[in-house]
N, C-alpha and C positions, 0 to 999 in steps of 0.2 A: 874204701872211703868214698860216699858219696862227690864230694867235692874233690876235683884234681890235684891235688899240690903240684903240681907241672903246666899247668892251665896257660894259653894264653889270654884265656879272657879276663878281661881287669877285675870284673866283679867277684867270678872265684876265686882268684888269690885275693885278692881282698879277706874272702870271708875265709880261705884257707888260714891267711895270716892274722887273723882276729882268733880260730880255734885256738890256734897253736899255741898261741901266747896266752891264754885262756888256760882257768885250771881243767883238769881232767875229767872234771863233773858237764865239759860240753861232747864228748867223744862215751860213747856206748858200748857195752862190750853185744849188744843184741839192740832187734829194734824193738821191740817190746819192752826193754829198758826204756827208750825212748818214749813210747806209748804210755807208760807207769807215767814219767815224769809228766808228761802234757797233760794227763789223767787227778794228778795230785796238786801242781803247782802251775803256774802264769806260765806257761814254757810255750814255747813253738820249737818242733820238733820235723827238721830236711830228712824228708825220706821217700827212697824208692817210689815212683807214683803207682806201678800196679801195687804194692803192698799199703800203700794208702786208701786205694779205692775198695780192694779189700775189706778192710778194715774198717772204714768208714759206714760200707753197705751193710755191716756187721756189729756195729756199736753208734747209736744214735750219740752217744757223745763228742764222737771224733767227726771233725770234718774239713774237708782240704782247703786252703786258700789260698786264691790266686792262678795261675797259671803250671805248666809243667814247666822245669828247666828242662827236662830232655822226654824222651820216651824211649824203652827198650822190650821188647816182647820176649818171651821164654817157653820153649819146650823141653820137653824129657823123654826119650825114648828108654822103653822098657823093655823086657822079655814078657810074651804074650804070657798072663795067667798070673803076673808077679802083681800082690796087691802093695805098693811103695808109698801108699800115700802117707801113712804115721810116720815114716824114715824122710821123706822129703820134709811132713811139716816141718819135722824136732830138726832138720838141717837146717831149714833156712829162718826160721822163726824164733827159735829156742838158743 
């Protein structure tokens, strides 16, 4: 979950406690659910910011506003020879 349900910052439980109580149409089972919704309807859609910038540099449609809430950088070490990258996308995108 993006947003902490544990959070002590006011503003994220705030918007914690706005999903919650909110139908199930604000919570995603994928982010490209997400990205469908933005894509089709009025939405703004919290997400990830390297998968934003991503995506953004990749679909002139989508683009980020505003500032980061946070930032987090990611690696993956492999076995030298292994090609992982169709197994990573379909993990983290799909």
């Amino acid at each position: 979950m993006l947003i902490q349900k544990e959070s002590s910052i006011f503003a994220y439980k705030s918007m914690w406690n706005s999903i919650k109580t909110s139908s199930d149409e604000l919570l995603f089972k994928s982010s490209f659910s997400g990205i469908r919704k933005v894509k089709t309807e009025n939405y703004a859609f919290l997400c990830e910011s390297k998968l934003i910038e991503y995506m953004a540099e990749r679909d002139c449609e989508l683009v980020q506003v505003g500032g980061l809430l946070d930032e987090k950088n990611y690696g993956f070490g492999t076995p030298a020879g292994i090609n992982v990258y169709n197994i990573i996308f379909f993990i983290l995108f799909v």
